[in-house]
FIPA-431453 format. One record per atom (N, C-alpha, C, O): residue in one letter; x, y, z; residue number from 1; atom name. Coordinates in nm, 4 decimals, always signed. Example, Ala and Ser with C-alpha at 12.3 -4.5 7.8 and 13.67 -1.06 7.14 Angstrom:
ATOM residuo        x        y        z num atomo
ATOM       a  +1.3190  -0.5690  +0.7800   1     N
ATOM       a  +1.2300  -0.4500  +0.7800   1    CA
ATOM       a  +1.3200  -0.3300  +0.7800   1     C
ATOM       a  +1.4236  -0.3319  +0.8465   1     O
ATOM       s  +1.2850  -0.2250  +0.7080   2     N
ATOM       s  +1.3670  -0.1060  +0.7140   2    CA
ATOM       s  +1.2900  +0.0030  +0.7870   2     C
ATOM       s  +1.3409  +0.1138  +0.8039   2     O
//
This chain:
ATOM residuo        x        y        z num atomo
ATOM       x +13.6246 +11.2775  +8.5498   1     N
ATOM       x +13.7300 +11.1862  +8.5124   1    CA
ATOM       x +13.8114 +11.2485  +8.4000   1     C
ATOM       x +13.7565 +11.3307  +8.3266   1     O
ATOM       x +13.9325 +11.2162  +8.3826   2     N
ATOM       x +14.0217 +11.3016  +8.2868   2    CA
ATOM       x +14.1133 +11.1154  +8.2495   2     C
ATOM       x +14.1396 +11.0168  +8.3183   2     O
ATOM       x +14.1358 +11.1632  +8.0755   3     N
ATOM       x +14.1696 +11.0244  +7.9759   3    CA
ATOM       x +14.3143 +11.0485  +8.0484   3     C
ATOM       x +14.3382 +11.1497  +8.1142   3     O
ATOM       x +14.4228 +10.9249  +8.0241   4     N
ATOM       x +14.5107 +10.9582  +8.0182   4    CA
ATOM       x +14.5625 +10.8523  +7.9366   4     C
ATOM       x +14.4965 +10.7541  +7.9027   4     O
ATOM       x +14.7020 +10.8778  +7.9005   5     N
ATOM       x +14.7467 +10.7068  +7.8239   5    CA
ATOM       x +14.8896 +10.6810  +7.9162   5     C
ATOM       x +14.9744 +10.7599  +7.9581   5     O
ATOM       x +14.8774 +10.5587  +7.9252   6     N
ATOM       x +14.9453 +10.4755  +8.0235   6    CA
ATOM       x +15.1192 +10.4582  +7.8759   6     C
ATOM       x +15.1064 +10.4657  +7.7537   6     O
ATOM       x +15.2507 +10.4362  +7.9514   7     N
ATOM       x +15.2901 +10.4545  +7.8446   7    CA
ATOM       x +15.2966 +10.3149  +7.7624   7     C
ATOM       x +15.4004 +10.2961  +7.6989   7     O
ATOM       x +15.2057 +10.2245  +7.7578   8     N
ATOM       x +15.2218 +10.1569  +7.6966   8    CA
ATOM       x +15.0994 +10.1507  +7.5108   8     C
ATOM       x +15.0869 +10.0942  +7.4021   8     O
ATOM       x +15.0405 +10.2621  +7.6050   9     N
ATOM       x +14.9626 +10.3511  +7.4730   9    CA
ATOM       x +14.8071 +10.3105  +7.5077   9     C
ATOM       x +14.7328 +10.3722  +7.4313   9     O
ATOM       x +14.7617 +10.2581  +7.5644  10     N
ATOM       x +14.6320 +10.2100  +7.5964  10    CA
ATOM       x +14.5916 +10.3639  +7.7374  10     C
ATOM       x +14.6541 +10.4191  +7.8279  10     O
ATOM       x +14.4869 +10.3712  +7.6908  11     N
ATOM       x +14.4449 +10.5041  +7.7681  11    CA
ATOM       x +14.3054 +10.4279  +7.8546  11     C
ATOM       x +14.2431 +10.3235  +7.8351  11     O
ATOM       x +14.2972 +10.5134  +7.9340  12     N
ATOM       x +14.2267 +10.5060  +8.0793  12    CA
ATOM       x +14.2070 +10.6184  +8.1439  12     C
ATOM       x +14.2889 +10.7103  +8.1406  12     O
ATOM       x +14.0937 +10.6232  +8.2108  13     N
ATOM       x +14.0166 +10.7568  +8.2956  13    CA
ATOM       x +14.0632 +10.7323  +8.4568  13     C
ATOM       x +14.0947 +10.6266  +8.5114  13     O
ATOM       x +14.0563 +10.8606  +8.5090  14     N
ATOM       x +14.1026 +10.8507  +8.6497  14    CA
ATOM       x +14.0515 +10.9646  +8.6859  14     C
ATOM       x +14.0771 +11.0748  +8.6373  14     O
ATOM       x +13.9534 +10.9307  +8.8012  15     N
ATOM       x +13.9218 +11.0118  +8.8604  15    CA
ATOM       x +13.9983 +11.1314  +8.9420  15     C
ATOM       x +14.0651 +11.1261  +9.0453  15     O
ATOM       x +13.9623 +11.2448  +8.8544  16     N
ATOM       x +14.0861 +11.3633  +8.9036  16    CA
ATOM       x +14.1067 +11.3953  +9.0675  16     C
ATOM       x +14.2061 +11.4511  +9.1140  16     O
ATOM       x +13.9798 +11.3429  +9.1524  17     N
ATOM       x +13.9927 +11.4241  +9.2404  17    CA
ATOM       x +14.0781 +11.3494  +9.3606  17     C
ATOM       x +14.1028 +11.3862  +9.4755  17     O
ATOM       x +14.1077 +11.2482  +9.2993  18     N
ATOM       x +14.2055 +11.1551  +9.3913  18    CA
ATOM       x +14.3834 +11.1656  +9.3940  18     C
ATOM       x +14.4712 +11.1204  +9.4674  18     O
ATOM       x +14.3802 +11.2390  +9.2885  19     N
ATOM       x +14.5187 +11.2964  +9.2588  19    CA
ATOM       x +14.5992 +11.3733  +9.3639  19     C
ATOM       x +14.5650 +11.4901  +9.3823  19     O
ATOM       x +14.6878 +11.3310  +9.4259  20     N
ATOM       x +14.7662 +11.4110  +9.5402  20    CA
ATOM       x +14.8768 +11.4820  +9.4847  20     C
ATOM       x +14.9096 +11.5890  +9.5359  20     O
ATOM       x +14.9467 +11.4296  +9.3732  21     N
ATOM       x +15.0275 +11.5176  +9.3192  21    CA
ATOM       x +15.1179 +11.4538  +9.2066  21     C
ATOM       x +15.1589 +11.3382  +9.2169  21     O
ATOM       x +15.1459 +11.5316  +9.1025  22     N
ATOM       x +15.1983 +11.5149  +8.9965  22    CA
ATOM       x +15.3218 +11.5387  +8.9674  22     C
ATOM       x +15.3418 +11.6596  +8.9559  22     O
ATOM       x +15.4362 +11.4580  +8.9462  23     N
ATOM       x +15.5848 +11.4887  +8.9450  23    CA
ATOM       x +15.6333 +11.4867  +8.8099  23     C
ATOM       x +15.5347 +11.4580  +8.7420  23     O
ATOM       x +15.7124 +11.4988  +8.7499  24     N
ATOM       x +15.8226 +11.4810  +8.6153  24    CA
ATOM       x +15.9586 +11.4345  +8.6991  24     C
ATOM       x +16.0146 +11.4846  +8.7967  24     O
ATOM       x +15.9888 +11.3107  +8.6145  25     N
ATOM       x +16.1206 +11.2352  +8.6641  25    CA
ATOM       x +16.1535 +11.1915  +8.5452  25     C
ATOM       x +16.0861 +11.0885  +8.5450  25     O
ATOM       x +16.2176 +11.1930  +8.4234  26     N
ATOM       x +16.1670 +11.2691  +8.3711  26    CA
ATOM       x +15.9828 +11.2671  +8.3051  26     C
ATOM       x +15.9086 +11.3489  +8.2509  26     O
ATOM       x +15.9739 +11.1306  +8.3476  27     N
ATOM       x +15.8476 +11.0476  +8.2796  27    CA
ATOM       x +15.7357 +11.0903  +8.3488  27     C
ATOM       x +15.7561 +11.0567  +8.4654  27     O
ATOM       x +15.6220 +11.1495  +8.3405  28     N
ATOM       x +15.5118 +11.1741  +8.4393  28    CA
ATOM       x +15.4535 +11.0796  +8.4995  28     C
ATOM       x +15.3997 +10.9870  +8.4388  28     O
ATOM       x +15.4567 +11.0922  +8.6555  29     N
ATOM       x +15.3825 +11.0253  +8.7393  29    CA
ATOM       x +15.2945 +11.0646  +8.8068  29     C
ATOM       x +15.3138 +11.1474  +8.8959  29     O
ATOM       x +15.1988 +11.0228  +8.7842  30     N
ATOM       x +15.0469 +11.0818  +8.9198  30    CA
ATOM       x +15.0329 +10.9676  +8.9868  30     C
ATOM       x +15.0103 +10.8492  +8.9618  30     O
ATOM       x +15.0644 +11.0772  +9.1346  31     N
ATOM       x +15.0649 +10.9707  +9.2727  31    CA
ATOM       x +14.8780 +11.0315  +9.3279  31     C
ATOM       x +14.8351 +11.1467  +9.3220  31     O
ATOM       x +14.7982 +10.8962  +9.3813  32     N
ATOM       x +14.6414 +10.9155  +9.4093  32    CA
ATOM       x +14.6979 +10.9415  +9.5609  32     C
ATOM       x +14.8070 +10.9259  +9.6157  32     O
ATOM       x +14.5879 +10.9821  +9.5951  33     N
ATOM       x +14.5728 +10.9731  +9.7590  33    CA
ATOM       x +14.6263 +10.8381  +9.8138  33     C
ATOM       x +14.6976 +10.8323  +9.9140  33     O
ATOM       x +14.5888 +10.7342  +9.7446  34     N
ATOM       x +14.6222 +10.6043  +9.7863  34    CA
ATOM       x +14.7325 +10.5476  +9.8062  34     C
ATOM       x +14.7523 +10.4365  +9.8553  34     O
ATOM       x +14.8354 +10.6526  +9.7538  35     N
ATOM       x +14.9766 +10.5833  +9.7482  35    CA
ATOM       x +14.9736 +10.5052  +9.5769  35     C
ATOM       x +15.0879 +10.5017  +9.5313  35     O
ATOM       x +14.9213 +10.4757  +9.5295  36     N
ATOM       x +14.8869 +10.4163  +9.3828  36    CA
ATOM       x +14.9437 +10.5346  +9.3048  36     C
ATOM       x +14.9168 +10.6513  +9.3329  36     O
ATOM       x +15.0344 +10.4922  +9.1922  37     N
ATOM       x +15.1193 +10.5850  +9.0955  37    CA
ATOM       x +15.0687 +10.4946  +8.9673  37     C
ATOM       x +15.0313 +10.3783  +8.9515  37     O
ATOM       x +15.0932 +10.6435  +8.8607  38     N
ATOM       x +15.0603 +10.5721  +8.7304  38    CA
ATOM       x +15.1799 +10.6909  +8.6425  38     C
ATOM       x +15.1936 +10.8127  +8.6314  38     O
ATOM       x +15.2624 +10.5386  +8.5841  39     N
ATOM       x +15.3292 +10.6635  +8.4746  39    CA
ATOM       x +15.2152 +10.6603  +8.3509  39     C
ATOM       x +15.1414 +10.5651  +8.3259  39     O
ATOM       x +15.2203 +10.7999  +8.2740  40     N
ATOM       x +15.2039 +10.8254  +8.1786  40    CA
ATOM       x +15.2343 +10.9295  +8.1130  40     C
ATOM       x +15.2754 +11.0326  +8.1662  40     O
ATOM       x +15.2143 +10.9110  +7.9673  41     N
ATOM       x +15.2542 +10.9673  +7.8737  41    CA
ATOM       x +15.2591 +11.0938  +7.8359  41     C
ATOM       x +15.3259 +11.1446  +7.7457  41     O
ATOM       x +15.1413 +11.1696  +7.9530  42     N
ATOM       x +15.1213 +11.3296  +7.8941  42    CA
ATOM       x +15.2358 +11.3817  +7.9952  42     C
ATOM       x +15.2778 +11.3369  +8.1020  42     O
ATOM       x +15.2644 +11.4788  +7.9286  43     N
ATOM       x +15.3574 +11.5796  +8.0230  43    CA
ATOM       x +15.2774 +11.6230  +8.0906  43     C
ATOM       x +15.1571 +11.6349  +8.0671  43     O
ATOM       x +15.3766 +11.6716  +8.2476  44     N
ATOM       x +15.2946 +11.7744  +8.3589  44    CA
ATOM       x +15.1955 +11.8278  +8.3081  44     C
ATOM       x +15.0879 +11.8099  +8.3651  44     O
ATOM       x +15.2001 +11.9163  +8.1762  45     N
ATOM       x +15.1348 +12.0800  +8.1660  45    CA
ATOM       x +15.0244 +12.0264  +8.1354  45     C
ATOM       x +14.9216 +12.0935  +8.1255  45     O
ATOM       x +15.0287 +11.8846  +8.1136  46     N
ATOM       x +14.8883 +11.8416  +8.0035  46    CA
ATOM       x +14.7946 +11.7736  +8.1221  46     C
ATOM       x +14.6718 +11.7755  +8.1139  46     O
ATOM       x +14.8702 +11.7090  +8.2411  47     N
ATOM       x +14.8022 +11.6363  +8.2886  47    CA
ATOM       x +14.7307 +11.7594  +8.4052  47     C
ATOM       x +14.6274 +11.7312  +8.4661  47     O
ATOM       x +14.7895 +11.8727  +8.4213  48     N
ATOM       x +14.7377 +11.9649  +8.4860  48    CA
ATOM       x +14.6491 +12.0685  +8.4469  48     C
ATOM       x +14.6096 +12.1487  +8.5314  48     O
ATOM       x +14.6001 +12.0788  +8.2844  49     N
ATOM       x +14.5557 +12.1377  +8.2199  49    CA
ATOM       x +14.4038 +12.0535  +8.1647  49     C
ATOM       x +14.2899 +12.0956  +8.1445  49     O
ATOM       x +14.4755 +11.8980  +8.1513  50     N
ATOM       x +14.3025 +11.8387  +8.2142  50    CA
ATOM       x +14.2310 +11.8340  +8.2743  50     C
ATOM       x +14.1135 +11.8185  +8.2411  50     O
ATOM       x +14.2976 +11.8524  +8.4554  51     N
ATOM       x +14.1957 +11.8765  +8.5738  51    CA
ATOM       x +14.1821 +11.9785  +8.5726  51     C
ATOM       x +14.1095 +12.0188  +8.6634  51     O
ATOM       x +14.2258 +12.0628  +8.4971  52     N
ATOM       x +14.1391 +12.2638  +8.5302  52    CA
ATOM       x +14.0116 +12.1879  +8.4079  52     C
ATOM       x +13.8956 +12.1649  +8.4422  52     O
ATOM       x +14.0537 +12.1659  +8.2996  53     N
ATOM       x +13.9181 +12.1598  +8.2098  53    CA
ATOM       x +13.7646 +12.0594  +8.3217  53     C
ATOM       x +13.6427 +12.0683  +8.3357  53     O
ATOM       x +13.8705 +11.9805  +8.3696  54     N
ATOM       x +13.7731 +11.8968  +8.4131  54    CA
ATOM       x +13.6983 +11.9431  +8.5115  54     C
ATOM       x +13.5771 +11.9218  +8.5083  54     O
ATOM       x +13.7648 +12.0250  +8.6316  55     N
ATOM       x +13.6907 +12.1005  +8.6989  55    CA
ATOM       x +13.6300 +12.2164  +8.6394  55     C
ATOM       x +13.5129 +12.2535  +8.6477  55     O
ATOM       x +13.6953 +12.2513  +8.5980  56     N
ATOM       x +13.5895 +12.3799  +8.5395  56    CA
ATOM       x +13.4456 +12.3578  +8.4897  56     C
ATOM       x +13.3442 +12.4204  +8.5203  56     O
ATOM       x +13.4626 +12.2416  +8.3958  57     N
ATOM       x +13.3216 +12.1533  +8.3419  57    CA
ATOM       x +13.2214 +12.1326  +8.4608  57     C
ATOM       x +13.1001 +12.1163  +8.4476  57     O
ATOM       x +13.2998 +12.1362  +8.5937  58     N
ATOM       x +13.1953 +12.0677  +8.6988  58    CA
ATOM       x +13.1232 +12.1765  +8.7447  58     C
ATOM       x +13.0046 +12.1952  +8.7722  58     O
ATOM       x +13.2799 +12.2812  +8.7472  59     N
ATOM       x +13.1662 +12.4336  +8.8062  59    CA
ATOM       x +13.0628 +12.4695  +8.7076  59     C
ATOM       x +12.9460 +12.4788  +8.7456  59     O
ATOM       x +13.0944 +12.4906  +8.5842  60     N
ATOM       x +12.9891 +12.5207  +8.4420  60    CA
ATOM       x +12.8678 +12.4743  +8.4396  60     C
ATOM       x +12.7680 +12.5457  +8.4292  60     O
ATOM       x +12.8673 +12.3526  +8.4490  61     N
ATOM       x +12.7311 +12.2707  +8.5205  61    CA
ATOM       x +12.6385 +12.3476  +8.6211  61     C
ATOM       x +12.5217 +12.3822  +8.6032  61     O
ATOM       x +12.7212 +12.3670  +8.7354  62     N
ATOM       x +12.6846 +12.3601  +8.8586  62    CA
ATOM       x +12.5925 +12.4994  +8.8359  62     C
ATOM       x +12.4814 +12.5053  +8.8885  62     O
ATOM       x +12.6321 +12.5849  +8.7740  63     N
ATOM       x +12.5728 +12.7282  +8.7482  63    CA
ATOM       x +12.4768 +12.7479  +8.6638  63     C
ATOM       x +12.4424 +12.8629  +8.6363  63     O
ATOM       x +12.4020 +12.6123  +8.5942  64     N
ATOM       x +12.3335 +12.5946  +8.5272  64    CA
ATOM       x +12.1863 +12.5807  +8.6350  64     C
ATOM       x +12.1656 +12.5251  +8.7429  64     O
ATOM       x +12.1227 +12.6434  +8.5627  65     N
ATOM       x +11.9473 +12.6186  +8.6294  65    CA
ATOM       x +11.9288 +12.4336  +8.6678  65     C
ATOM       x +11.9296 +12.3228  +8.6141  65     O
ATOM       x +11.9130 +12.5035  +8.8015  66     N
ATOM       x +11.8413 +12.3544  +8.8423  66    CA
ATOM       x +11.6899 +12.2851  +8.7947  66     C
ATOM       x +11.5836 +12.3421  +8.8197  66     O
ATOM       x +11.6964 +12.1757  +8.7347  67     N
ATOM       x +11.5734 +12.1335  +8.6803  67    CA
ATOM       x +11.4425 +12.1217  +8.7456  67     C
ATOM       x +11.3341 +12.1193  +8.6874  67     O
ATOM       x +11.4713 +12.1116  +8.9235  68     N
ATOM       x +11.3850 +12.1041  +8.9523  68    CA
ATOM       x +11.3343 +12.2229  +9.0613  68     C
ATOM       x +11.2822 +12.1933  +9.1688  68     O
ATOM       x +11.3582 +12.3651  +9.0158  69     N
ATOM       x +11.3342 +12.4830  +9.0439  69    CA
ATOM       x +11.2680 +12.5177  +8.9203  69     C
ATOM       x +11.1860 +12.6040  +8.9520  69     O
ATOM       x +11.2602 +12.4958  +8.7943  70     N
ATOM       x +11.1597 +12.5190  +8.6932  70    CA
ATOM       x +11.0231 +12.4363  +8.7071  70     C
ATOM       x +11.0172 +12.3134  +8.7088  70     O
ATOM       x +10.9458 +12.4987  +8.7140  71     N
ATOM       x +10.7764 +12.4768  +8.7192  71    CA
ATOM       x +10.7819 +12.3894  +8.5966  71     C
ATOM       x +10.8468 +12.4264  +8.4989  71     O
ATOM       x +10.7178 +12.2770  +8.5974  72     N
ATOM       x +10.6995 +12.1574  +8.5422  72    CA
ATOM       x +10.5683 +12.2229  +8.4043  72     C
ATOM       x +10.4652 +12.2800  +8.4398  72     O
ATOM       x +10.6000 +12.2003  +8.2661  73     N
ATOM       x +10.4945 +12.2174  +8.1874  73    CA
ATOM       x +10.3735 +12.1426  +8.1825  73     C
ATOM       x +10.4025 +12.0323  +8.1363  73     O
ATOM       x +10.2352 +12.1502  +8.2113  74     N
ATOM       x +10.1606 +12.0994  +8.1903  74    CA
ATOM       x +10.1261 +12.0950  +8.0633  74     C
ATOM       x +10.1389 +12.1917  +7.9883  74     O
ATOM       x +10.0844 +11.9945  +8.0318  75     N
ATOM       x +10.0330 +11.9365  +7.8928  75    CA
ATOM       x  +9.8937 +11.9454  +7.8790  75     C
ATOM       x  +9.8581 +11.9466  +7.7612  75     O
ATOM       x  +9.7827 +11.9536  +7.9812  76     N
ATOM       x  +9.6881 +11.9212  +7.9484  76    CA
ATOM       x  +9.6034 +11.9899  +8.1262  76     C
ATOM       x  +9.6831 +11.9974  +8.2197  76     O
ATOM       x  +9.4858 +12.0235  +8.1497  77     N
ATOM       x  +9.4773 +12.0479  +8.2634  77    CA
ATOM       x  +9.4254 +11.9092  +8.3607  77     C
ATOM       x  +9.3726 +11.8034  +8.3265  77     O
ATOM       x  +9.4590 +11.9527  +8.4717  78     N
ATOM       x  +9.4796 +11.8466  +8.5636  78    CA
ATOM       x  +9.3214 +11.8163  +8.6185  78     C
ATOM       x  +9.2281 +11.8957  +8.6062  78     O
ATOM       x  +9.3161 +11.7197  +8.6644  79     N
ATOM       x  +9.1711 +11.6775  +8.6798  79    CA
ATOM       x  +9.0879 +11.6783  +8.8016  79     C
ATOM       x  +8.9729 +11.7166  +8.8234  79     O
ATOM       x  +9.2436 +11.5878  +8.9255  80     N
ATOM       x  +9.2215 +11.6597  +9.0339  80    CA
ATOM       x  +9.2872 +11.7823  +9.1185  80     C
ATOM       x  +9.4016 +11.8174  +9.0893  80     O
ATOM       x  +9.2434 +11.8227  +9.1830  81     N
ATOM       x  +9.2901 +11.9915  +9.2787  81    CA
ATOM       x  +9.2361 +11.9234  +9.4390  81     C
ATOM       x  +9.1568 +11.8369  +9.4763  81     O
ATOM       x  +9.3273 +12.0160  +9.4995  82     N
ATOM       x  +9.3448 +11.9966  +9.6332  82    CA
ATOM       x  +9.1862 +12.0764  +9.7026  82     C
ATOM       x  +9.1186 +12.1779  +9.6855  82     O
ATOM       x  +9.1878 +11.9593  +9.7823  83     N
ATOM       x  +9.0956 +11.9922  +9.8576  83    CA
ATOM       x  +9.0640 +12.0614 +10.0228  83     C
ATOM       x  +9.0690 +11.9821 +10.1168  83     O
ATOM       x  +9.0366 +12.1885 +10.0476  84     N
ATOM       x  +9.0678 +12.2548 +10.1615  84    CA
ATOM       x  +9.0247 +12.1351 +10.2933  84     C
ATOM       x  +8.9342 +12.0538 +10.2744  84     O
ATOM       x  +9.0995 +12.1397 +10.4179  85     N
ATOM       x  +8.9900 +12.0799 +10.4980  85    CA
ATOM       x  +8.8672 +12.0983 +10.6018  85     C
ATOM       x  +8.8951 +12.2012 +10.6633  85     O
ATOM       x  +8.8032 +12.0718 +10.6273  86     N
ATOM       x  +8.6964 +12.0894 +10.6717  86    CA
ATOM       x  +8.7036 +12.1612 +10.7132  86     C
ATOM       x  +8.8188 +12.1938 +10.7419  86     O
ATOM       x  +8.5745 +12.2665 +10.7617  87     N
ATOM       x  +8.5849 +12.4005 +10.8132  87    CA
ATOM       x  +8.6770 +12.5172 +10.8089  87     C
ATOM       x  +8.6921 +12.6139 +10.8835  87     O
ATOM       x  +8.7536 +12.4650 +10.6606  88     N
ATOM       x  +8.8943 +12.6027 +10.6418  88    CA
ATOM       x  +8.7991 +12.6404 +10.5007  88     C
ATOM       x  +8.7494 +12.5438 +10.4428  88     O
ATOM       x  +8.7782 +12.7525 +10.4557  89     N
ATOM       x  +8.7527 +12.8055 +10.3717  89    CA
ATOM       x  +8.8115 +12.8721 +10.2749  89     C
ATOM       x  +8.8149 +12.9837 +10.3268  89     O
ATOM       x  +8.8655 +12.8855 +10.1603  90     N
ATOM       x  +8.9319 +12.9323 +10.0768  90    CA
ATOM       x  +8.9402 +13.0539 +10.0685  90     C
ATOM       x  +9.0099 +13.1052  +9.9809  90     O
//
């Protein structure tokens, strides 16, 4: 989500990825996929310079170690262990 301020000065988040495209008339408007427009207050460069930060943040993440590919720390040893089944021998 990227802030923006509406021009009546009250700011609000919008999900970037719904954004179809951004005009200057001279006032900035972002039109959603939906047909739904919002003027606001940032110029083009700003409102296009939030969704690179914002995506970028998502890729940055994404390249981060997955939590659940790290082997879990045990604290203490475990009590029970798996048991082979019958007639398989270890």
């Amino acid at each position: 989500m990227i802030s923006l301020t509406r021009l009546s000065g009250t700011t609000f988040l919008l999900n970037a990825d719904l954004i179809e495209r951004v005009d200057c008339t001279p006032d900035t408007v972002v039109t959603l996929v939906d047909g739904t427009k919002y003027i606001v207050a940032e110029s083009l460069d700003e409102v296009r310079d939030a969704v690179i930060d914002y995506r970028s943040t998502i890729v940055a993440r994404a390249a981060l170690p997955d939590a659940s590919s790290v082997a879990p720390v045990r604290t203490r040893p475990g009590r029970l262990s798996a048991v082979p089944p019958r007639g398989v021998t270890p």
